[in-house]
Backbone as JSON, one array per atom type, in Angstrom:
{
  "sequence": "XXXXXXXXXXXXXXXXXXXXXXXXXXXXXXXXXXXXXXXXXXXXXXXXXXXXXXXXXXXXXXXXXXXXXXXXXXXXXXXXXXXXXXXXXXXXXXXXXXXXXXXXXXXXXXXXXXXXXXXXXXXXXXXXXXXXXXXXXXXXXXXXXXXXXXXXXXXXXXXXXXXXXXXXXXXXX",
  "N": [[16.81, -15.82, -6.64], [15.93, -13.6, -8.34], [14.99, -13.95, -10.53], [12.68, -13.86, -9.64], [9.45, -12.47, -8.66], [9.53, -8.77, -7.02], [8.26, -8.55, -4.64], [7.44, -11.38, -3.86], [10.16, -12.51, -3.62], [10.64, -11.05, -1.39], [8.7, -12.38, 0.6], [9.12, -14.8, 0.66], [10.69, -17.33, 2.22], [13.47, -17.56, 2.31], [13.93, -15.15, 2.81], [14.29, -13.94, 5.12], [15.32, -16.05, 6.51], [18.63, -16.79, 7.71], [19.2, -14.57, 8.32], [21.49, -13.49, 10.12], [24.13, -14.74, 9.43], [24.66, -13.27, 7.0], [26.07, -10.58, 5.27], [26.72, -7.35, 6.15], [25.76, -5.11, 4.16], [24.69, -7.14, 2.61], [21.98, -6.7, 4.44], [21.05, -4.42, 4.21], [20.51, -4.04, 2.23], [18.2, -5.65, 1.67], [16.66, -4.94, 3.52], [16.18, -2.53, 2.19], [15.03, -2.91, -0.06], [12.56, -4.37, 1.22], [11.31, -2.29, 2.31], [10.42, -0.31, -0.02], [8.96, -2.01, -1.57], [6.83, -2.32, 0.51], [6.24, 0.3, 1.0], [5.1, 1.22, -2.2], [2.96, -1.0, -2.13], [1.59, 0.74, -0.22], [1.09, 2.85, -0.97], [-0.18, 2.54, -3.63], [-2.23, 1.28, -2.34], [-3.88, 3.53, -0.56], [-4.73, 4.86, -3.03], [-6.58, 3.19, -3.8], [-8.29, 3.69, -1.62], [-8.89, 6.4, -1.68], [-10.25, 6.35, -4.41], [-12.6, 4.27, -3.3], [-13.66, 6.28, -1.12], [-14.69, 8.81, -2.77], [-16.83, 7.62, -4.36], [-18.11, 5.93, -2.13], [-18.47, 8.47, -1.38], [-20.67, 9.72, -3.61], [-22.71, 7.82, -3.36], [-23.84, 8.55, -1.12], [-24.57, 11.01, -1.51], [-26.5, 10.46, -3.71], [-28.56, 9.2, -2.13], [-29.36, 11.53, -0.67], [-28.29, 11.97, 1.3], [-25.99, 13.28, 1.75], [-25.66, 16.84, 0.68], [-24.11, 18.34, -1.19], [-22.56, 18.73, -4.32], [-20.27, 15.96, -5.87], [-17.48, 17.83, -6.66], [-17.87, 19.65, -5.05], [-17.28, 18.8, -2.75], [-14.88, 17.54, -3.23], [-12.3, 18.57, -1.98], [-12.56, 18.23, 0.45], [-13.1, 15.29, 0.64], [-10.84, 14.4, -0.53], [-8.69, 14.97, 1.21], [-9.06, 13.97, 3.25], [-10.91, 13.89, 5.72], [-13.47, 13.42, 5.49], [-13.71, 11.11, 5.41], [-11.55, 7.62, 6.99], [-8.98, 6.13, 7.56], [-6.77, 3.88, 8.48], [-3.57, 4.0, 8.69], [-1.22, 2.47, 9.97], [0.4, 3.87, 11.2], [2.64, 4.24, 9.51], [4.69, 5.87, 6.96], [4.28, 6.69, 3.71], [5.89, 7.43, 0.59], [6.06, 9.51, -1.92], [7.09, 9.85, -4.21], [7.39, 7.29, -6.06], [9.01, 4.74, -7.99], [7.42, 3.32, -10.76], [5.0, 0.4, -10.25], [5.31, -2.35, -12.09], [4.21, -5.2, -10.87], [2.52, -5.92, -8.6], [-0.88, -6.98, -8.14], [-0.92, -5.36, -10.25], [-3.13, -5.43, -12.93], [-5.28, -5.75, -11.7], [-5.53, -3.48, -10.07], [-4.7, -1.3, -11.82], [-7.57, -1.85, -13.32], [-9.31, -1.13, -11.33], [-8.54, 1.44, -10.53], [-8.22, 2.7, -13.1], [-10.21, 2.84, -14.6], [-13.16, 4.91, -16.35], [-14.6, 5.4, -14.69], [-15.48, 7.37, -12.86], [-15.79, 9.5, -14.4], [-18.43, 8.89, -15.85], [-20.13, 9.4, -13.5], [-22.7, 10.23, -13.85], [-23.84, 8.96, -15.39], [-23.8, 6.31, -14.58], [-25.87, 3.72, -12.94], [-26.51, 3.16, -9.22], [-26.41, 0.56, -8.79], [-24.45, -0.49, -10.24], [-22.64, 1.4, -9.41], [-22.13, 0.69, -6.52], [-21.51, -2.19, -7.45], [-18.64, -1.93, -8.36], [-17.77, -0.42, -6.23], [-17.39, -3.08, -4.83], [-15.6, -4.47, -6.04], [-13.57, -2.73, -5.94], [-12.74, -3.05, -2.85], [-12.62, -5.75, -2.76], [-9.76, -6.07, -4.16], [-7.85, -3.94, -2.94], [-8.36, -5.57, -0.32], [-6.7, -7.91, -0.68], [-4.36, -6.05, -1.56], [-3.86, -5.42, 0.84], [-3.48, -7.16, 3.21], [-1.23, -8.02, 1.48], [0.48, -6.1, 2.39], [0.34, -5.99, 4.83], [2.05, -8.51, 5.54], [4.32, -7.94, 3.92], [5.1, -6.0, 6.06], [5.39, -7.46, 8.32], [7.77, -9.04, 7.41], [9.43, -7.18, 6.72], [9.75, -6.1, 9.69], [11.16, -7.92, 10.97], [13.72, -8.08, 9.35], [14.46, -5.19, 9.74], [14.98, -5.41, 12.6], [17.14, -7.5, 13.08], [18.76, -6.22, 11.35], [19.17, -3.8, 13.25], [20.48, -4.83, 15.18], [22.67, -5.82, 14.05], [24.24, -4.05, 13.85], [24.31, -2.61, 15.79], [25.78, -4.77, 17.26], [28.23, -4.05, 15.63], [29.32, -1.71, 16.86], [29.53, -1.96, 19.29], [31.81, -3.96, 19.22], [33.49, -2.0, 17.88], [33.97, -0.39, 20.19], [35.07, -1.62, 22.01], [37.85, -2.25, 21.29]],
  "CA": [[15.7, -14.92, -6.35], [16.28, -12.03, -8.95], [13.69, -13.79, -11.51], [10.89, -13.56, -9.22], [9.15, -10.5, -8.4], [10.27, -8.09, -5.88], [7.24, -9.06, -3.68], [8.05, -12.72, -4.19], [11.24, -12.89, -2.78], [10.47, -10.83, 0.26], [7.73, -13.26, 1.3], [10.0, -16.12, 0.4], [11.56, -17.71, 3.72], [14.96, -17.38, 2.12], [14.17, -13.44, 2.48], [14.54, -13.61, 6.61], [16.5, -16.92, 7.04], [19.83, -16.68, 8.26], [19.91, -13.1, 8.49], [22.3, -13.05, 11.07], [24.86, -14.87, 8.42], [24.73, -12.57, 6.04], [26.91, -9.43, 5.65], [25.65, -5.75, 6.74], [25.57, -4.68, 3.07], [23.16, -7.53, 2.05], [21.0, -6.9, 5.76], [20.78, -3.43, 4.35], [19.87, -4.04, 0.61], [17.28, -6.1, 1.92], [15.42, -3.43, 4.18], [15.78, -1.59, 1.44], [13.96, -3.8, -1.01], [10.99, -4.45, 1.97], [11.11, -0.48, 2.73], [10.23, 0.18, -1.41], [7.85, -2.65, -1.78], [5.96, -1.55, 1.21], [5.86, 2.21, -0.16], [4.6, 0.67, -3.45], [1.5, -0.94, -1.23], [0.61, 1.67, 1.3], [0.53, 3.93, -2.34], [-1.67, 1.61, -3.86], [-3.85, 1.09, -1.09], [-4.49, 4.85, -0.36], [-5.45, 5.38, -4.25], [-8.11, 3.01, -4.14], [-8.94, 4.44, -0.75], [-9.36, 7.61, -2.38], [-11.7, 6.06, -5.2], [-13.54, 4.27, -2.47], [-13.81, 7.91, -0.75], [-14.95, 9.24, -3.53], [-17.39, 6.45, -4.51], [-19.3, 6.28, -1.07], [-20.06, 9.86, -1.17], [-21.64, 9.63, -4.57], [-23.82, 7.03, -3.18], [-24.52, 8.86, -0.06], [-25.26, 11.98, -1.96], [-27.64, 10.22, -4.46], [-29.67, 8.4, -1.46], [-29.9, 12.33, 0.06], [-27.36, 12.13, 2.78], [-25.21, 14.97, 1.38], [-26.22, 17.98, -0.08], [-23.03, 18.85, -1.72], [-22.08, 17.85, -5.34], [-18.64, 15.5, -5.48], [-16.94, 18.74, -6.71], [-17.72, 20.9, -3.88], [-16.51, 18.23, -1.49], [-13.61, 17.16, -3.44], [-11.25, 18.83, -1.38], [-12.46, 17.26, 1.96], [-13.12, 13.89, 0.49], [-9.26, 14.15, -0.55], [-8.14, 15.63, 2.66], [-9.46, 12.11, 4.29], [-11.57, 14.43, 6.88], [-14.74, 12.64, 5.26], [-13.59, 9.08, 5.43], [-10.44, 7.95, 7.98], [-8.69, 5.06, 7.22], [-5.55, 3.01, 9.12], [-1.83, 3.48, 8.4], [-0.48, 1.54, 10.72], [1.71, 4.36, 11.82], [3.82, 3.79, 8.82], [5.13, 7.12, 5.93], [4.96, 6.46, 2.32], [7.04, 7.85, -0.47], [5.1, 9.73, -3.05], [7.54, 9.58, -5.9], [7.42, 5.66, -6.52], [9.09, 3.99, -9.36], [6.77, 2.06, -11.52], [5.08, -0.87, -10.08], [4.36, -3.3, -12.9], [3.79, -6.71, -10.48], [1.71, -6.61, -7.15], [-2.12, -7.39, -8.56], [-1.18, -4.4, -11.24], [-4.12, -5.31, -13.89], [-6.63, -5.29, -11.03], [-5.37, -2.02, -9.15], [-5.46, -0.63, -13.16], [-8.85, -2.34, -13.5], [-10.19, -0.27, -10.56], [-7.76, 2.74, -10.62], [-7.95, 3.13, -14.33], [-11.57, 3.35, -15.34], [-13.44, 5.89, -16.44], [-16.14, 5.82, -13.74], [-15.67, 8.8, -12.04], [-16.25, 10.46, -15.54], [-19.49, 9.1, -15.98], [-20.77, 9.41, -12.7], [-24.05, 10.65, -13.72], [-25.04, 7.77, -16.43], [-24.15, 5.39, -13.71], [-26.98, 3.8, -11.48], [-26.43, 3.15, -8.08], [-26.3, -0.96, -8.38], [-23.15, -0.65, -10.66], [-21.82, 2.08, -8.06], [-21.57, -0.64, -5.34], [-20.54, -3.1, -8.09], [-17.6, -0.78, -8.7], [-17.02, -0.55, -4.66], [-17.03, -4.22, -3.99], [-14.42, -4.35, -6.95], [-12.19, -2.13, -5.47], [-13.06, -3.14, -1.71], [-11.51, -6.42, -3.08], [-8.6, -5.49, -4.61], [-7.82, -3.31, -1.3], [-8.09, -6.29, 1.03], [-5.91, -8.2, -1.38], [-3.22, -5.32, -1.26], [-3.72, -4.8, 2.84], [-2.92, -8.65, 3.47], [0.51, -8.63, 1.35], [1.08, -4.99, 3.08], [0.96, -6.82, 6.9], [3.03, -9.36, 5.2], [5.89, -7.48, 3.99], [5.6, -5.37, 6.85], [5.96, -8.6, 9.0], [9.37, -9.34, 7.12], [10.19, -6.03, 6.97], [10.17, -5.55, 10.77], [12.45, -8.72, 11.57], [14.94, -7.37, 8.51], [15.18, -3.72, 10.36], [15.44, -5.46, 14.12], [18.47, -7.99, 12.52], [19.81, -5.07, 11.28], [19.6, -2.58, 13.93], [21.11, -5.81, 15.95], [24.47, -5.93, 13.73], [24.86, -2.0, 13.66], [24.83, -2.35, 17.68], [27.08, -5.61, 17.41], [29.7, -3.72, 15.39], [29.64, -0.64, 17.3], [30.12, -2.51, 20.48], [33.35, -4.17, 18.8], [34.39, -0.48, 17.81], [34.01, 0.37, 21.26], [35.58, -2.61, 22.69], [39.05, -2.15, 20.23]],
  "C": [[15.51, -13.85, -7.42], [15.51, -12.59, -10.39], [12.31, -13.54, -10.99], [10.02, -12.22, -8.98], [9.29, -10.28, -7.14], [8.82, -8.73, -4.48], [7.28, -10.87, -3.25], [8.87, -13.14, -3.64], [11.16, -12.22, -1.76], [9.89, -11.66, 1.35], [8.21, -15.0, 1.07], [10.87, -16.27, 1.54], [12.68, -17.81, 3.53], [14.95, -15.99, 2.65], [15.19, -13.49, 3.97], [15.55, -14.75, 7.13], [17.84, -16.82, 6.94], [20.25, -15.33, 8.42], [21.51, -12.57, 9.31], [23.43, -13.61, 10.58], [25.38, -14.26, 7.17], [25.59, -11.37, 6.19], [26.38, -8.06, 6.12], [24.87, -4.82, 5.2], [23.92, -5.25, 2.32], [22.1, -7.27, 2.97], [20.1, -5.21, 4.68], [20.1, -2.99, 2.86], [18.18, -4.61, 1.07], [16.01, -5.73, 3.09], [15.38, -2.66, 3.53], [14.77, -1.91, 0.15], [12.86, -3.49, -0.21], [10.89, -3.33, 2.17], [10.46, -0.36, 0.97], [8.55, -0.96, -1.63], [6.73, -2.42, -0.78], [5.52, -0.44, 1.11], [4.78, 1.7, -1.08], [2.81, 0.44, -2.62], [0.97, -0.13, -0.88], [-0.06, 2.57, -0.03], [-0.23, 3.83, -2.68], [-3.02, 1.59, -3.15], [-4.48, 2.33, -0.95], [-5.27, 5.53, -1.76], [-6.41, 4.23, -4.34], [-8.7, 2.98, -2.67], [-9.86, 5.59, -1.35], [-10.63, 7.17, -3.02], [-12.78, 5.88, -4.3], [-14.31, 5.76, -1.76], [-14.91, 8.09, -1.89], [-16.55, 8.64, -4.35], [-18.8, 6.48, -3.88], [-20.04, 7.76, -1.1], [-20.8, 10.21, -2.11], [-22.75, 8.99, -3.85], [-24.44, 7.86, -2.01], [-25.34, 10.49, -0.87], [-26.81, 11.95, -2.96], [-28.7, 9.47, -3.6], [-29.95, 9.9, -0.87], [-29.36, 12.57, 1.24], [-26.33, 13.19, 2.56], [-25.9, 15.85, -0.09], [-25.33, 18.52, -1.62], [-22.59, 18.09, -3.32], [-20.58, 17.25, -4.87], [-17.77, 16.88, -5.6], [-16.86, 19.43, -5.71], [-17.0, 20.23, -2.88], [-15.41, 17.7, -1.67], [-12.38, 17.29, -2.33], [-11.15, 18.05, 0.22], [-12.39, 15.96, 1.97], [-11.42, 13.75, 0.2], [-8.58, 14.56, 0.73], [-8.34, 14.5, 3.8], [-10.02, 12.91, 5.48], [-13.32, 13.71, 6.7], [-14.85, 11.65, 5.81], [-12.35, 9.21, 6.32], [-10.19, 6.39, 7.32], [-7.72, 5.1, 8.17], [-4.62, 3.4, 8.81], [-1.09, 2.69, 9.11], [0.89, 2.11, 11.55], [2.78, 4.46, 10.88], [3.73, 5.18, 7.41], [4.83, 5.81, 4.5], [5.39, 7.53, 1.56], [5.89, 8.49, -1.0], [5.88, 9.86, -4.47], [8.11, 7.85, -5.57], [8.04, 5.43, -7.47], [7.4, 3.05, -9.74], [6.49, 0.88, -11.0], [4.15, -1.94, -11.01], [4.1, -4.96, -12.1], [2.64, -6.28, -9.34], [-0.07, -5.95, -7.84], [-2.02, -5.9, -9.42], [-2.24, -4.31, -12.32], [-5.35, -5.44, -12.92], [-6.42, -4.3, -10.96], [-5.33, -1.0, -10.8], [-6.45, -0.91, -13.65], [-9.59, -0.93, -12.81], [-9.93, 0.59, -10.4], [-8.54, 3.49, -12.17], [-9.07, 3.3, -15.14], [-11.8, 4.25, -15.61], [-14.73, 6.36, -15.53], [-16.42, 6.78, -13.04], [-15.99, 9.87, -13.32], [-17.52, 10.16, -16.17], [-20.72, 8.52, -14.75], [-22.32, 9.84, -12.97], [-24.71, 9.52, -14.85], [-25.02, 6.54, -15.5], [-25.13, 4.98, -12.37], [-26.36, 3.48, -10.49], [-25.97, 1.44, -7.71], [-24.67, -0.81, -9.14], [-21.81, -0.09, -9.86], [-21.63, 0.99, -7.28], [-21.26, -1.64, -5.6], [-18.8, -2.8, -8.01], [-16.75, -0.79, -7.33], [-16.87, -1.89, -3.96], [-15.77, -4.35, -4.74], [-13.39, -4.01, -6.46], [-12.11, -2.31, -3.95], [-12.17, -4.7, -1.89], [-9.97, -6.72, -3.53], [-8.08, -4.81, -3.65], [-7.7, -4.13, -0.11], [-6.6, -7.05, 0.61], [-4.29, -7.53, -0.78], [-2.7, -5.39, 0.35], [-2.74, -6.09, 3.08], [-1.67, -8.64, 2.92], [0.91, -7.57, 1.93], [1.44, -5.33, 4.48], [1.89, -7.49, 6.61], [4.18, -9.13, 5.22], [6.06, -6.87, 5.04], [6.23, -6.28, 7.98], [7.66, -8.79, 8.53], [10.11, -8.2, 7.14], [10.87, -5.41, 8.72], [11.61, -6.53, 11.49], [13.64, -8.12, 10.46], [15.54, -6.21, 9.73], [15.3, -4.45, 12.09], [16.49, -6.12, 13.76], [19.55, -6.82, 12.18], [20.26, -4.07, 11.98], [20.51, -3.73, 15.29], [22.42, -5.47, 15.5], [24.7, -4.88, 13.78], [25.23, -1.63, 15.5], [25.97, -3.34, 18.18], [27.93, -4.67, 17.06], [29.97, -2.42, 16.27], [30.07, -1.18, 19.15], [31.87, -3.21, 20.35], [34.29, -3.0, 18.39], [35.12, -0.57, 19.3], [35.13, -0.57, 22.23], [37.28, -2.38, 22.53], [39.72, -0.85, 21.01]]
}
């Protein structure tokens, strides 16, 4: 497993099979892998939330539906009181390592432009070019985010299984 990418081998049916063979060390490396690579996602996903955010209310402001330049509303459009999105109930990290694999030259495609810096030479058809772009890239991410979270939840119930096995053999002794 340790050439593929970290996303790769989570979603690889070696990740979850035989868990209950394995030792507590590897149960616990391996919720810690799907705990990091899920961070990594939810991160992802919320920064081209943001853009999106950011995006729509251009368009709504240039059809006349807000008054407010992006600047003035910056703070609410970042504050997610504009727009609302999903978590699923689930924290992320905000200091990440580096993720150079999961669809990284899209999510720097649509992250990494300069379109928010020339919001005013751009028309309105390239704007919603721009938001299907990253509206793709975003479903993309969501789908391997249920995924790992799927493997991630049988990892942490296996594991919170052997942590109650051995403490029952404590208790037993």
């Amino acid at each position: 497993m340790s050439g593929q990418r970290r996303i790769d081998q989570i979603l690889s049916p070696d990740f979850i099979h035989g868990l209950e063979g394995i030792d507590i060390e590897e149960l616990r490396s391996r919720r810690r892998l799907a705990r990091e690579v899920e961070n990594e996602l939810s991160y992802y996903r919320r920064m081209l939330h943001g853009r999106l955010d950011l995006l729509r209310f251009e368009i709504k402001r240039r059809r006349g539906d807000e008054q407010r330049s992006l600047i003035e509303a910056l703070p609410e459009i970042l504050s997610g009181e504009v727009w609302t999105s999903s978590s699923h109930g689930r924290a992320f990290a905000t200091d990440l390592p580096p993720m150079p694999e999961i669809a990284k030259r899209e999510i720097d495609r649509v992250l990494g432009d300069d379109l928010l810096t020339r919001l005013d030479t751009i028309d309105e058809e390239s704007l919603e070019s721009a938001i299907d772009a990253i509206e793709t890239v975003e479903a993309e991410i969501s789908a391997e985010r249920r995924q790992v979270q799927a493997v991630e939840d049988v990892v942490v119930e296996a594991f919170s299984r052997r942590l109650a096995a051995e403490s029952a053999k404590q208790v037993d002794a």
